[in-house]
C-alpha positions in Angstrom: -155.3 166.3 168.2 -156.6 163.0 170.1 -158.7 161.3 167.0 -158.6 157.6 167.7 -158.6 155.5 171.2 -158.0 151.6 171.4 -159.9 150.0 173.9 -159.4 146.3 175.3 -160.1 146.0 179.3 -160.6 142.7 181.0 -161.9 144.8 183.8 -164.7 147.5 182.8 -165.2 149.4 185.6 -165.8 153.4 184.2 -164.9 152.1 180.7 -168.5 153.2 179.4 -168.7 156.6 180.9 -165.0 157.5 180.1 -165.7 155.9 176.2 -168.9 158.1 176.5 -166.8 161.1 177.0 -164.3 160.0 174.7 -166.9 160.2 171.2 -168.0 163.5 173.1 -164.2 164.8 172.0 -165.0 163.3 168.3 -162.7 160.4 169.3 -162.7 157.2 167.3 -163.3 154.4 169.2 -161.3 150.6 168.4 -162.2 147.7 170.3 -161.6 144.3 170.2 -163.9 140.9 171.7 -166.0 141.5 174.7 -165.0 145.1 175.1 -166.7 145.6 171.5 -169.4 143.8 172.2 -170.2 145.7 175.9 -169.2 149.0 174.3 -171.9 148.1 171.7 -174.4 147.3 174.3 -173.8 150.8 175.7 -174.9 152.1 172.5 -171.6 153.4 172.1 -170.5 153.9 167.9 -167.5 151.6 168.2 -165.5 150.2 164.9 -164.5 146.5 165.5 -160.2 145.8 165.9 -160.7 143.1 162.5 -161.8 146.1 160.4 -158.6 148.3 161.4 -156.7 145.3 160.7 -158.7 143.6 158.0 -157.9 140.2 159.5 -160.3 138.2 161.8 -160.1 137.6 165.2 -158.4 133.4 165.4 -156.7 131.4 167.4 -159.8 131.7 170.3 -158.8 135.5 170.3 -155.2 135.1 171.3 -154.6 137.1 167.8 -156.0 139.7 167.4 -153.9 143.3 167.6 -150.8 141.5 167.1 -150.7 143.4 163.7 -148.6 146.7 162.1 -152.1 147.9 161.4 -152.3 148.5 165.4 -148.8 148.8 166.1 -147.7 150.9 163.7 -150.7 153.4 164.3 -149.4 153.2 167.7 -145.3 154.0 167.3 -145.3 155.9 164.5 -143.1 159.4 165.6 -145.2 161.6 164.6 -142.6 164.9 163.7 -140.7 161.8 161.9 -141.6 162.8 158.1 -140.3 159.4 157.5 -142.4 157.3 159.7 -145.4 159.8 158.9 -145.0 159.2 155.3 -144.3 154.9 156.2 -147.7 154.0 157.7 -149.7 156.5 155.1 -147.6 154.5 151.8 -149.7 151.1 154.0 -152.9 153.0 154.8 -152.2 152.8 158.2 -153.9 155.2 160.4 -152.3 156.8 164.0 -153.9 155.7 166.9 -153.6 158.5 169.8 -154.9 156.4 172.5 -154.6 152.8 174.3 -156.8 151.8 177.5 -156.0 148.1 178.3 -156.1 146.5 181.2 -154.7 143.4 181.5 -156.2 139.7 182.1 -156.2 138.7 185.9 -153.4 136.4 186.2 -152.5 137.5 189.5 -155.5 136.3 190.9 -156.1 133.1 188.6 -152.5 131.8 188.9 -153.0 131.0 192.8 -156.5 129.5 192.4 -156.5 125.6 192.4 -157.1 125.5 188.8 -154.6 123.3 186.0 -151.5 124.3 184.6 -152.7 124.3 181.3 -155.8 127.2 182.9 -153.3 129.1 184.4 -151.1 129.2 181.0 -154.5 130.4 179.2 -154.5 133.9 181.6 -151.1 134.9 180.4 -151.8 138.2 178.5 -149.7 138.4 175.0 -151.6 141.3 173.4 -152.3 143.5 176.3 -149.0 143.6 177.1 -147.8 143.9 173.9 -150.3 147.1 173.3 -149.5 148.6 176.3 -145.4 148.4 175.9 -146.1 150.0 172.3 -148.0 152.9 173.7 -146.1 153.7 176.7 -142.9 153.7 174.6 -144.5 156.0 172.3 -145.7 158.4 175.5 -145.1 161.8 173.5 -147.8 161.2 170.9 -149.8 158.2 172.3 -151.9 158.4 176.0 -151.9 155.1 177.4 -153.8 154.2 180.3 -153.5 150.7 182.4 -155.5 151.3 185.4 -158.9 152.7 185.8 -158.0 155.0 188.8 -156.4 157.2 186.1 -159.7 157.9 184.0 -160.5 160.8 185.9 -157.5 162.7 185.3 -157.6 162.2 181.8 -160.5 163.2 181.7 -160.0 166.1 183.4 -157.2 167.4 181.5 -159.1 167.0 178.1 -162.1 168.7 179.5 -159.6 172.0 180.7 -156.9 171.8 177.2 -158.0 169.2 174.9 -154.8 167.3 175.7 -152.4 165.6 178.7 -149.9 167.2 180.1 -146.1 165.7 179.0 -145.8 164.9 182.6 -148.8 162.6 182.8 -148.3 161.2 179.7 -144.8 160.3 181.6 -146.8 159.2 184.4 -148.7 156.8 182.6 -145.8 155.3 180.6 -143.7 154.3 184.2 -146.8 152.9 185.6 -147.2 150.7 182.2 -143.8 149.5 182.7 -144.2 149.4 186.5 -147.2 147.0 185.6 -145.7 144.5 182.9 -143.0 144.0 184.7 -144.3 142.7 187.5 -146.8 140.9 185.3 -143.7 139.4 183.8 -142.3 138.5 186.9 -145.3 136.4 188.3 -145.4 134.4 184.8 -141.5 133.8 185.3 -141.8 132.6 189.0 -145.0 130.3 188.0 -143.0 129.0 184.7 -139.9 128.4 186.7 -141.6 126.9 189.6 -138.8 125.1 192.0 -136.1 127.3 190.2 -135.4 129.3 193.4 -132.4 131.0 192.2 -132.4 131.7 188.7 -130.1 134.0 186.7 -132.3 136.9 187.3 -134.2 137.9 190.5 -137.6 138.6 189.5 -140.3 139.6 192.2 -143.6 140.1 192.0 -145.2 142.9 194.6 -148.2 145.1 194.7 -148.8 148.2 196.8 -151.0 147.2 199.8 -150.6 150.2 201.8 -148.9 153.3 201.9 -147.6 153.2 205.9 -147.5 156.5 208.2 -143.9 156.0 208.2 -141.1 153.6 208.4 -138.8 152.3 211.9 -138.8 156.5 212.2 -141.2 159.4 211.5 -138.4 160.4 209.1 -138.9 157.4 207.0 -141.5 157.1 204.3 -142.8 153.2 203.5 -145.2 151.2 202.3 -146.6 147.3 202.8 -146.1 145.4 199.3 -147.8 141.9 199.4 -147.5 139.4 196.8 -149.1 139.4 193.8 -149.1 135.4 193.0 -148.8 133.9 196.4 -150.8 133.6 199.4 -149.1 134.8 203.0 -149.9 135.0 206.9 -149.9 138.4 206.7 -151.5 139.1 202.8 -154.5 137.6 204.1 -155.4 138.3 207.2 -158.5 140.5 208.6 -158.4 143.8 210.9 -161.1 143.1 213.1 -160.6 146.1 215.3 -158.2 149.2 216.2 -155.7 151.5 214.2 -154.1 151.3 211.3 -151.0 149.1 211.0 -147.2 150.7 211.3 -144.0 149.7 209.3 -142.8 148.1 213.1 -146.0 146.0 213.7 -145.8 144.3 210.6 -142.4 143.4 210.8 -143.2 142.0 214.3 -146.6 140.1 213.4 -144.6 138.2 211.1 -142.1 137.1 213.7 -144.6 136.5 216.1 -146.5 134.5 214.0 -144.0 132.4 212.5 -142.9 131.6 215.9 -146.3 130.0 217.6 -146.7 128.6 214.0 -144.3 126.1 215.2 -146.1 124.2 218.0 -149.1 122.0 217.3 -149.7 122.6 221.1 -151.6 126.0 222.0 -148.9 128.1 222.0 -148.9 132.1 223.3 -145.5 134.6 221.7 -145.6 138.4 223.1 -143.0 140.2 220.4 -141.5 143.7 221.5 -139.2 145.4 218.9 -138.5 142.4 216.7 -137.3 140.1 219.4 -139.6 137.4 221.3 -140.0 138.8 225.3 -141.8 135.5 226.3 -143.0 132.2 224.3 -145.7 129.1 226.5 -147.5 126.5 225.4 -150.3 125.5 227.6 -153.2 123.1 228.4 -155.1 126.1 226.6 -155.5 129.5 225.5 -155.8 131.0 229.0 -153.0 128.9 230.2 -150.9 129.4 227.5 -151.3 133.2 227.6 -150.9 133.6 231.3 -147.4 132.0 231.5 -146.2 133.9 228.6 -147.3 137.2 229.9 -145.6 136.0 233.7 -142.1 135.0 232.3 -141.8 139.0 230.9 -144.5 141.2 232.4 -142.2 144.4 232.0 -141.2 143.6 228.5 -144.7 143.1 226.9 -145.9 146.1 227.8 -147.1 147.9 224.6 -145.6 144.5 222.6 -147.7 142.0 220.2 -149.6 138.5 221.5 -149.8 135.6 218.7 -151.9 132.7 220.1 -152.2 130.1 217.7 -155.8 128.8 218.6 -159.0 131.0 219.3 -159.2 133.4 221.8 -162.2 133.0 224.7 -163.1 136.0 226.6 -161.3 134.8 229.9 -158.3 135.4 227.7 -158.9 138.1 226.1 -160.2 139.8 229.9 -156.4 139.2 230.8 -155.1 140.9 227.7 -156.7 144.1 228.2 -154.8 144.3 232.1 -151.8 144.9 229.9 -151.3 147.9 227.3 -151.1 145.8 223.7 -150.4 146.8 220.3 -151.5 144.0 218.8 -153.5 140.6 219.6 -153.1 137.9 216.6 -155.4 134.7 216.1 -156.8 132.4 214.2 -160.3 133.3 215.6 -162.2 134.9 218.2 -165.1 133.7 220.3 -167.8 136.5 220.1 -167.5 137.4 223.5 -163.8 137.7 223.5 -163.9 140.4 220.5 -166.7 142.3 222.0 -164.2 142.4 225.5 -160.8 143.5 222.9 -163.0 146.2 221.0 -163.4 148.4 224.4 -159.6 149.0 223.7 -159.9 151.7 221.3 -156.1 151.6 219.6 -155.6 148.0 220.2 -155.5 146.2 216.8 -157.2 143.1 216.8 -156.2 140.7 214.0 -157.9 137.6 212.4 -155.3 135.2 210.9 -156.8 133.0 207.8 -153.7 131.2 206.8 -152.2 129.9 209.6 -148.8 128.1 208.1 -146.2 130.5 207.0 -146.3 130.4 203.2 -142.8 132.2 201.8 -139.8 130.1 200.7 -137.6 132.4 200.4 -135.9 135.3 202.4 -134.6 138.6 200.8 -132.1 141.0 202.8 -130.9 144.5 200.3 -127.3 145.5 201.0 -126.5 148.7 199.5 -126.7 147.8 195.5 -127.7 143.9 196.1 -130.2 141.8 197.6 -129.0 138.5 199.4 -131.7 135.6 199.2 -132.1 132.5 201.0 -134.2 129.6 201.8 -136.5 130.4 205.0 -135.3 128.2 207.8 -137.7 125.6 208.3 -135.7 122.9 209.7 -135.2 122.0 213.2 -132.4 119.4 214.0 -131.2 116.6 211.5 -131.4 114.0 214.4 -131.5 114.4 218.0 -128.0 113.0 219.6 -127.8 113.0 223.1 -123.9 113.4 223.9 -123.4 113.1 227.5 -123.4 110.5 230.2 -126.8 112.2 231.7 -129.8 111.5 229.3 -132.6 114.1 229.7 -136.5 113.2 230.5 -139.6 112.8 228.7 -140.4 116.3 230.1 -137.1 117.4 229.4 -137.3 116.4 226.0 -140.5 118.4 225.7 -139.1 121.8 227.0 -136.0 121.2 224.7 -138.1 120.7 222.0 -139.5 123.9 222.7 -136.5 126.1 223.7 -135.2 125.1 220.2 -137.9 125.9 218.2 -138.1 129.6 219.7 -134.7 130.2 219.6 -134.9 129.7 215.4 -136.6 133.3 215.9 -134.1 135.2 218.3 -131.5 137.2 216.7 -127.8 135.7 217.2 -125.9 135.2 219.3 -129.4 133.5 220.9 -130.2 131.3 224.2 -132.8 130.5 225.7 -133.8 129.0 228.9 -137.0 127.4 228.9 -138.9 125.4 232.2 -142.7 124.0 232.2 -143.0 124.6 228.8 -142.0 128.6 229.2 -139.3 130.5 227.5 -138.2 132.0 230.9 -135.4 133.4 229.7 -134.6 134.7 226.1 -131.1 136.1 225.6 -131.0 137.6 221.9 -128.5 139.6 219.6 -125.4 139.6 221.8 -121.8 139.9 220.5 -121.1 136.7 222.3 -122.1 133.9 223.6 -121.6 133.9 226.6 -123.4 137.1 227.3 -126.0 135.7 225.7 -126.1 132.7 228.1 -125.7 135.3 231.1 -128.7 137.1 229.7 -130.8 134.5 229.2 -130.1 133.1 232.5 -130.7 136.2 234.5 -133.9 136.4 233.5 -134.8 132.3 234.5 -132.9 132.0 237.8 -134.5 128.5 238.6 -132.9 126.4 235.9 -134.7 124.8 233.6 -132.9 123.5 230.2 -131.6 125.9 227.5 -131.1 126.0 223.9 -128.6 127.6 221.5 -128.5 128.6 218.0 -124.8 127.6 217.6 -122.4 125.7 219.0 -120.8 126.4 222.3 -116.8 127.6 221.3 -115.4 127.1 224.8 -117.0 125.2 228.0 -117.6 128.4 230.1 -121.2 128.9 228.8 -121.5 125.7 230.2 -120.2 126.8 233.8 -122.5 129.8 233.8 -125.5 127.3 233.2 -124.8 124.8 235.6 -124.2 127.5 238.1 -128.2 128.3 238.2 -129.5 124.9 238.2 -129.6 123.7 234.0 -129.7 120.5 233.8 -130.1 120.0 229.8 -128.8 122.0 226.8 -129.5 121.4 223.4 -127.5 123.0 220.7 -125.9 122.1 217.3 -122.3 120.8 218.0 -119.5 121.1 215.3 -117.2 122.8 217.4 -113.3 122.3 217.5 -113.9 122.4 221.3 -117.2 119.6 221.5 -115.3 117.4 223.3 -114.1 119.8 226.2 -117.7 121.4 226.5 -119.2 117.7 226.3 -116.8 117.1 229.4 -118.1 120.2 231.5 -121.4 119.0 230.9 -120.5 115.5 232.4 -118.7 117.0 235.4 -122.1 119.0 236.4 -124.5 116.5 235.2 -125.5 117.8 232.7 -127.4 116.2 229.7 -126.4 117.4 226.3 -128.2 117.0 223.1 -126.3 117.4 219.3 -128.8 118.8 216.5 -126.4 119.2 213.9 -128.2 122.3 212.5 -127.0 125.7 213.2 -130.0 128.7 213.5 -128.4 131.9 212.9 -130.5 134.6 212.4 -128.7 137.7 211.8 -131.6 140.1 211.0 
């Protein structure tokens, strides 16, 4: 029989009606601080938490349940004759229901507020209540999110109780709650601590997703609770929903014109760049990525890094696109994307990739790295041949996309285009023969890794590359330096390797 309820919400949303019901059932109510008070205003009968526990509110309200008045209403077992007889040798009365939501630290903690502000929105009784309650799931109903008023509600109404399955329910999503809760004050506390002794993440449900790579996959889009993201904050101005694939591939694309101050244009097709420009402009930019893989980016994803004008966005719509990504959109330009039906159309707000860290789950562990945000510890030009100022430029560039492409990874870039973008090959000198293939006028080329033998380097000066840029560290430098020499070729030493195996 359901005879007393605790309530302590930061967030009130259908607390009054559901508290309404609640004394309709000849429940008790407890509250505690502003929920007293608003339940009061309600004209609600509503006994104060300092009378249950005959000890005031102090501290500025951070005590205030903390006490076995509450707690051991709450876990007393109540076919334990022991425990039963306990807390009625104290006077302390069961209490058959908690509703607390928790204070918003997920949202305060990425505000520009102090430390000290942040500190003040870590919840010590909430969490406490709840974790009592959820443990004690046979005797006590706990509810932590509004969403699950109604069912309760509905259950009472039909049998004047809740189900042992929803009383299970409740209890996982308590746990499912404070410990992410827990998390996000453990990744604030530890700050720069990027691998501690235990991996804690912090993730809420943003979506549930259609499906995953394959119909036969179920998935869902988790963003994060406690830091800010490209792709936790950006708008759908038009079009479909999102799939499990375009995500993935807004990220890359994003991350990859995020790398260029210049305007800079990336089409994406099944997690692997099909053609990277920068350009005097948006138009420009656009129109020599779409020309150095028109096949490829059919029904692929467009990141331009600067806003879209409607000449631009005229071109876009010649070609089928899943996706068009920007930091803005003239008026005109939107109005020309929206007579697309399916295409998705997205705003981007924050423009700089915001995660530090990388996660990739084997089966029963998750590797984590540092995101690779480093592009060459100095530039060392090896070779008798020294590239040119434009040279440099294009270098500069083919280096910066090739960071993105899975490995082994070249690519060829010319006139500011990645021509040619050889990704994910066994080898490297497959890779070099792909790339090439695809940009048979030369240009210079860039390579994630060191070149292990020189005949990469005869397959690039046999089309016409005149400047490669790669990492070095190999056994074999000084023979590959030398084939560079004998075609002319200038070479440039990064010292950093950009692997990217997934």
């Amino acid at each position: 029989m359901l005879k007393r309820a605790l309530i302590s919400v930061f967030d009130k949303e259908g607390i009054a009606e559901f508290a309404e019901f609640l004394v309709g059932q000849g429940v008790e109510l407890i509250s505690t601080g502003g929920t007293y008070k608003y339940l009061k205003e309600k004209g609600l009968k509503v006994t104060e938490v300092s009378e249950v526990t005959n000890f005031p509110e102090m501290l500025d309200g951070r005590v205030k349940t903390l006490h076995p008045n509450i707690h051991g209403g709450i876990l007393a077992i109540r076919d334990n004759p022991v425990h039963m007889q306990t807390i009625a040798e104290h006077n302390i009365e069961t209490i058959d229901m908690v509703i607390v939501n928790l204070y918003p630290f997920f949202n305060e903690v990425v505000k520009d507020i102090s430390f000290e502000e942040k500190v003040e929105f870590i919840d010590i009784g909430g969490p406490t209540m709840l974790r009592s309650a959820a443990k004690a799931f046979k005797d006590v109903i706990v509810i932590s999110d509004t969403i699950d008023y109604a069912q309760v509600q509905q259950e009472l109404s039909a049998t004047q109780d809740v189900s042992f399955a929803t009383r299970k329910k409740l209890a996982g999503k308590v746990f499912n709650l404070t410990s992410a809760y827990d998390a996000a004050i453990s990744n604030f506390l530890l700050g720069e601590d990027e691998f501690p002794h235990y991996l804690n993440i912090s993730y809420q449900k943003s979506a549930d997703l259609r499906y995953g790579e394959n119909p036969h996959q179920k998935a869902a889009f988790y963003t994060a609770t406690t830091q800010a993201g490209v792709l936790k904050d950006f708008v759908q101005l038009h079009g479909k929903e999102l799939s499990f694939n375009n995500i993935r591939d807004m990220d890359l694309a994003w991350k990859v014109v995020a790398e260029f101050n210049e305007v800079a244009a990336c089409g994406v097709k099944h997690s692997t760049p099909c053609g990277v420009a920068i350009g005097a402009n948006v138009a420009d930019a656009y129109a020599k990525m779409h020309a150095s893989d028109p096949v490829s980016i059919f029904g692929g994803i467009v990141a331009i890094n600067s806003e879209v004008d409607l000449a631009t966005a005229k071109e876009m719509n010649n070609t089928f696109l899943e996706i068009v990504m920007a930091p803005a959109f003239s008026a005109e330009a939107l109005t020309e994307l929206q007579t697309k039906k399916n295409l998705r159309v997205i705003q981007i707000k924050i423009t700089v990739p915001q995660t530090k860290l990388e996660y990739v789950t084997v089966d029963g562990g998750i590797l984590v790295q540092d995101r690779d945000c480093e592009f060459a510890d100095e530039l060392k030009v090896v070779t008798k041949a020294q590239p040119s100022a434009e040279d440099l430029i294009d270098l500069t560039m083919a280096m910066k996309v090739v960071k993105h492409v899975k490995s082994n990874a070249i690519v060829v870039a010319k006139n500011g285009v990645a021509k040619g973008i050889g990704a994910g090959q066994t080898n490297r000198i497959w890779a070099t023969a792909q790339a090439i293939e695809r940009a048979k006028d030369g240009g210079v080329l860039a390579s994630d890794a060191f070149f292990p033998f020189k005949d990469s380097i005869e397959t690039a000066a046999s089309v016409g590359i005149r400047c490669i840029i790669q990492p070095g560290g190999s056994k074999k430098d000084a023979e590959v330096i030398e084939a560079a020499n004998a075609h002319g070729i200038s070479m440039i030493f990064t010292g950093i390797r950009h692997f990217k195996h997934s």
